[in-house]
Residue, then its C-alpha position, 0 to 999 in steps of 0.5 A: x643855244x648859248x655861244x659855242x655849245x652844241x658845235x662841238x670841238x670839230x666844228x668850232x677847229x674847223x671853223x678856225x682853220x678855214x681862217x689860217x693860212x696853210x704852210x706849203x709843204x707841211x709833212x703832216x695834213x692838218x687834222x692829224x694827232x700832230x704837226x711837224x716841220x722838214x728840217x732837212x731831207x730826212x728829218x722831222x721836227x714833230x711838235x704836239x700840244x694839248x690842255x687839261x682843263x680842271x673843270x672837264x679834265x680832272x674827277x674828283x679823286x685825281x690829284x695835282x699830281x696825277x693831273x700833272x703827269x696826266x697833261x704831260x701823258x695825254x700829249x706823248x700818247x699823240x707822240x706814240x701813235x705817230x712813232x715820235x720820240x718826245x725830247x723836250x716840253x714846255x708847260x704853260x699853267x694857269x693857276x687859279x689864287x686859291x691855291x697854296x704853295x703845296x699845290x704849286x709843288x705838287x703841279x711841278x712834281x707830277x709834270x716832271x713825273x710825266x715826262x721823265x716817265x717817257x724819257x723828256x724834260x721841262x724846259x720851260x713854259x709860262x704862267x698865269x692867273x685864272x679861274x680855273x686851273x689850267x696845264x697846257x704842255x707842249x711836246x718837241x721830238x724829231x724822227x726819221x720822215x720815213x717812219x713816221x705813221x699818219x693817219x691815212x695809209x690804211x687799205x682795204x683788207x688791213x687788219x685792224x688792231x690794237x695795244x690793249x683792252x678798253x672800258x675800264x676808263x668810262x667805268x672807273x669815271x662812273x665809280x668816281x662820279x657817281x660815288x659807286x661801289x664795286x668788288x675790290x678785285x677790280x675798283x684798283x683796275x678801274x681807277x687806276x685806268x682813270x688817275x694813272x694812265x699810260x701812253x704806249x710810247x714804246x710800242x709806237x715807237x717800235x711799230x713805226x720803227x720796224x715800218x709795219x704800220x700802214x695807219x695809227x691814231x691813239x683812242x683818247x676820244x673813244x675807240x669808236x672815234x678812233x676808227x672814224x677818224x682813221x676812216x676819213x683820213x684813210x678812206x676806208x670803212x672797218x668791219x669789227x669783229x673783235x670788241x677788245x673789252x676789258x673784263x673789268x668793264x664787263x663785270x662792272x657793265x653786268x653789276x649796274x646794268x650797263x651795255x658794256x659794248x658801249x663801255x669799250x666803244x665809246x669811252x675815251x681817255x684809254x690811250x690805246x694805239x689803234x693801228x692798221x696793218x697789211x696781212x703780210x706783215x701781220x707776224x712781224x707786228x705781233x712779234x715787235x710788239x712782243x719785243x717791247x712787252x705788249x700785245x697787239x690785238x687783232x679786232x677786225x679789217x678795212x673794208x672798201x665801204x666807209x661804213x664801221x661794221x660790228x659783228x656781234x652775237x652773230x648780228x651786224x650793227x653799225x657803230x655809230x660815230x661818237x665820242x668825246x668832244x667838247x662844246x658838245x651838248x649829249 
């Protein structure tokens, strides 16, 4: 084994956290989609970062200027799923030489693009030379502590939901890694899936606000991970009766002979929220969702074990704990 590889990103967090000295008091634990700060009884200075990195960020087909708006998109996805509102950005960028004016322009571009699309600006950053393009974003908001969703409040007998339909993402990166052909009526679904994602900002938002939420976590490391990590923050298992899976997906699993389950469960990079809600408040959620346009979809409930329980084809199989990570070998 040869440095990091084969700790994966988990563990190699881990291993750097064990070293920093915690903030007394911190509103959020370490390990949530991100931190914050009390700055006085009622309010929260909430803060994200996160990085696109070409190499294992950006397929081929994607352009600086979706790859822009993406960092920007990634990053106010973490900001939905707590019921924060994303105010200001900085954007730390590392250029490789290579590069020309048109594409420094097209950088500026799509990264004002992404936050203007969710109501924040670009106030700043930093830049850099490097060997491989780099677009770091960090995001400021402030919400209500009252509002605010974390990750471990879900209970068992929680219904388990989510804001839209999964595997079109893992699909669309095959077509434009592997150079594979679909039928036209879904190669705009699947790629678009891929090059213009879209954080559910106003349904988080909305969901938090009407305090319907008991636990929320957005799915850009694989449904599957999503309900790991909701799992150990919230200590419940889940029993998933309801695989939200995309029928664009499921047509292409069937044309290349693909488990389209695993398409849905283990894909990543979809930006769907993954939410738990108690059954009483089951009708308001659906309703609030409605209010802003979007559908929460019910696929299955917290359990008192810390197992993830599919039931399909009237069998019931265990999802395995998996998704995206960096460092990782697979």
């Amino acid at each position: 084994m040869n440095g990091i590889t084969g700790l994966g990103e988990r563990k190699v967090i881990k291993i750097i956290m064990e070293h920093l000295e915690k903030m007394p008091d911190i509103p959020f634990p370490y390990g949530d989609d991100v931190s914050a700060v009390q700055i006085d009884d009622g309010t929260l200075a909430v803060l994200k970062t996160d990085m696109l990195v070409g190499k294992t960020d950006i397929p081929s087909g994607m352009s600086l200027k979706q790859a822009a708006r993406k960092a920007v998109v990634m990053n106010v996805s973490d900001f939905a799923a707590k019921g924060v509102r994303p105010l200001i950005a900085l954007a730390s960028l590392g250029l490789p030489k290579d590069l020309n004016e048109k594409d420094v322009e097209e950088i500026g571009l799509g990264l004002n693009w992404g936050a203007r699309e969710y109501g924040a600006y670009i106030v700043g950053g930093d830049t850099n030379e490097s060997s491989d393009l780099i677009i770091n974003c960090s995001l400021l908001g402030f919400c209500k502590k009252s509002t605010l969703v974390k990750r471990g409040g879900a209970r068992p007998g929680d219904i388990v939901a989510v804001t839209g339909l999964f595997g079109k993402t893992p699909a669309g990166l095959k077509i434009l890694q592997e150079c594979l052909s679909v039928h036209r009526r879904i190669e705009k679904a699947l790629l678009d899936a891929v090059l213009m994602p879209k954080a559910r900002l106003w349904e988080g938002l909305a969901l938090a606000e009407s305090k319907v939420l008991t636990a929320s976590i957005d799915s850009s490391d694989g449904l599957a991970w999503s309900l790991s990590e909701l799992s150990d923050a919230s200590g419940v298992g889940f029993i998933i009766d309801d695989v939200p899976l995309a029928h664009e997906a499921k047509e292409f699993a069937e044309a290349y002979g693909l488990n389209p389950l695993d398409l849905a469960l283990y894909g990543g990079e979809e930006y769907e929220l993954v939410v738990t809600v108690k059954p009483q408040d089951w009708k308001k959620a659906k309703e609030v969702a409605e209010g802003v346009g979007a559908k929460l979809t019910k696929i299955g409930r917290a359990t008192e074990g810390r197992e993830i329980l599919l039931k399909h084809d009237e069998e019931i199989k265990t999802v395995e704990r998996k998704g995206w990570e960096h460092f990782k070998t697979l």
